[in-house]
N, C-alpha and C positions, 0 to 999 in steps of 0.2 A: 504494500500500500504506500502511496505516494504521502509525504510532507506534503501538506499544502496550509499554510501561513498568509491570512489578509491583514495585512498595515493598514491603519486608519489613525486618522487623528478627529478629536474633539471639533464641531460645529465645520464638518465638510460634508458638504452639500452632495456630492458626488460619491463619498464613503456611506451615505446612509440609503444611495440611491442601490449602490451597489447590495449595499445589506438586506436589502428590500426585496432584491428580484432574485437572488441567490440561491440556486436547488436547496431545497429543503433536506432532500436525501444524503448529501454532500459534507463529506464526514470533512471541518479543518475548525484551523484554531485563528480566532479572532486577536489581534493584538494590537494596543490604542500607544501610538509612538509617540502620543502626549501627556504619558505618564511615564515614572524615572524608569520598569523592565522592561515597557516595552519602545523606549530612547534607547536603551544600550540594547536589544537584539536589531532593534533599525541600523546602530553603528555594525554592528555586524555584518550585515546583510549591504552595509552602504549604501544603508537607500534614507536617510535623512535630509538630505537635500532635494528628495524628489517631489513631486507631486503626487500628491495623495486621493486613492487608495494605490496599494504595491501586491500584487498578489505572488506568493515565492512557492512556485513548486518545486519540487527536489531541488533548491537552491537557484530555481531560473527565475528571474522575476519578468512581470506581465506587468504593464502600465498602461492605465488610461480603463474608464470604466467599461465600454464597449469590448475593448480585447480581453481585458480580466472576465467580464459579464460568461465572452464567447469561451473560454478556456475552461470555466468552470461549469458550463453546461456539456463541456466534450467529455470533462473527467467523470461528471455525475453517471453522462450513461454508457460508463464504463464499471461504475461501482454496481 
């Protein structure tokens, strides 16, 4: 089974849009990079300076709400 990791931050518009439409089936782990764990797994990941939301599967990241949206409906019906 694949890691799959959504970055988000506090009052994004585009992060809650994404939360919203999200397979329900779709097993991952939510993480708000505007609190201090989930700031230091964004340095990790080096996606702090990005635009948010950052979607990280096995360590690849997906940017931009449309391509994350489309990535995560290809993994869902896979699961």
């Amino acid at each position: 089974m694949s890691e799959i990791i959504l970055f988000t931050k506090n009052n994004c518009s585009k992060c809650e849009h994404v939360k919203s439409k999200m397979p329900k089936d779709l097993k991952l782990r939510i993480v708000n990079a505007d609190e201090l764990d989930g700031l230091t797994e964004a340095a990790f990941y080096e996606i702090t300076e990005k635009i948010f939301p950052v979607l990280v599967v096995d360590g690849e990241l997906v940017e931009g709400a449309i391509p994350i949206l489309d990535r995560m409906n290809a993994l869902a019906k896979k699961c």
